[in-house]
C-alpha angles and dihedrals in degrees: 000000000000123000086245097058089042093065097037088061082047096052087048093052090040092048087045090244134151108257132182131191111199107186118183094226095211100069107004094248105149141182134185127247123212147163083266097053131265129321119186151080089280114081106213124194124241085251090053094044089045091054088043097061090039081060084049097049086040086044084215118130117215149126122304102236109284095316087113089238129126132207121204106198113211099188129170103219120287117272131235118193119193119192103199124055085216132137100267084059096053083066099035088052099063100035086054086048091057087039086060100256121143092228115214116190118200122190123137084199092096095188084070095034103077135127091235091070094035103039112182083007117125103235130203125186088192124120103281092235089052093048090042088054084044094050092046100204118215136160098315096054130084120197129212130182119192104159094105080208106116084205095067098023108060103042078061083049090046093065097027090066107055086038120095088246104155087207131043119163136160124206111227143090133292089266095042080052103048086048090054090052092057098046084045080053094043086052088058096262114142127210094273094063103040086042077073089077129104104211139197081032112252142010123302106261109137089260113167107160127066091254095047085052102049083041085054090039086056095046093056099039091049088056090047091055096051098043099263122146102236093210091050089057098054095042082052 
């Protein structure tokens, strides 16, 4: 590895940002992968960069196919940002931390904000569209908006949206749902883009309390990240 490639992997992990090596083992040529593209002396495909950044979401190294190429994936631990200092996040917040997520919760509202309810949690008061334009999300973060307040919850949506996020998903009911998705419309978002959300938030297990929905909230988003249809687990 060259010295310029070297600190660049350090300033990633130092930045807190997602970092690949690809290395053409034959004769040691590399380039870096990153949530901009790839920079290097190695010219990857689109195929080879796709299945780059699935190795980065997936934070698995490997070989790329046959294409005698390996990725190193140098990756910080996967986020978790919350908007809604509510009670299911009082239990999400704890179960992504054991899962390995750096948890963010965002709420302006300061009385539910408080380090006695989020213990060990990184907490922001901002407006949750100017700390989601702060915190930046890309394909190793997952957003998730509980507040049930249109107010806070879809300027979150907003950024997440056109963010790399591999996870967006709103607590609510069909029909809190249904009414999201026409003020997302009416915002200039297409189907695409609001296709992106998970919601309701969670998988369908029956889950009534706070804890049984973060618990239902962890279960889909873990299948998401590793490529799993929601709706097939549970069917399963």
């Amino acid at each position: 590895m060259k010295a310029s490639t070297f600190e660049a992997v350090l300033a990633a992990n130092r930045e807190k940002r997602p970092l690949a090596v690809v290395t053409r083992l034959s004769d040691g040529v590399q380039t870096l992968v990153n949530r901009d593209g790839a920079v290097g002396e190695l010219a990857l495909s689109e195929a080879e960069l796709t299945q780059t950044r699935e190795r980065m979401r997936d934070d698995k190294s490997g070989m790329l196919g046959d294409s005698g190429l390996f990725a190193h994936v140098h990756n910080p631990p996967a986020r978790l940002i919350v908007i809604g200092a509510v009670h299911t996040t009082q239990a999400l917040a704890p179960m992504a931390a054991i899962a390995g997520y750096e948890v963010v919760v965002v709420d302006p509202r300061a009385s539910f904000l408080t380090e006695e309810r989020f213990p060990g949690v990184t907490l922001m008061d901002d407006w949750p569209d100017e700390a989601m334009e702060e915190l930046a999300p890309d394909i190793r973060t997952a957003v998730v908006t509980l507040t049930h307040d249109p107010k806070l919850d879809d300027p979150a949506l907003s950024v997440a949206l056109k963010s790399e996020a591999f996870y967006v998903a709103c607590l609510g009911s069909r029909r809190t749902h249904a009414a999201r998705v026409g003020r997302l419309q009416e915002m200039g978002f297409d189907d695409q883009a609001i296709g992106r959300i998970h919601g309701p938030a969670g998988l369908d297990i029956g889950s009534t309390s706070p804890a049984e929905i973060a618990l239902s909230i962890m279960a889909e988003l873990t299948a998401v990240k590793h490529g799993r249809d929601p709706a097939a687990a549970v069917a399963a």
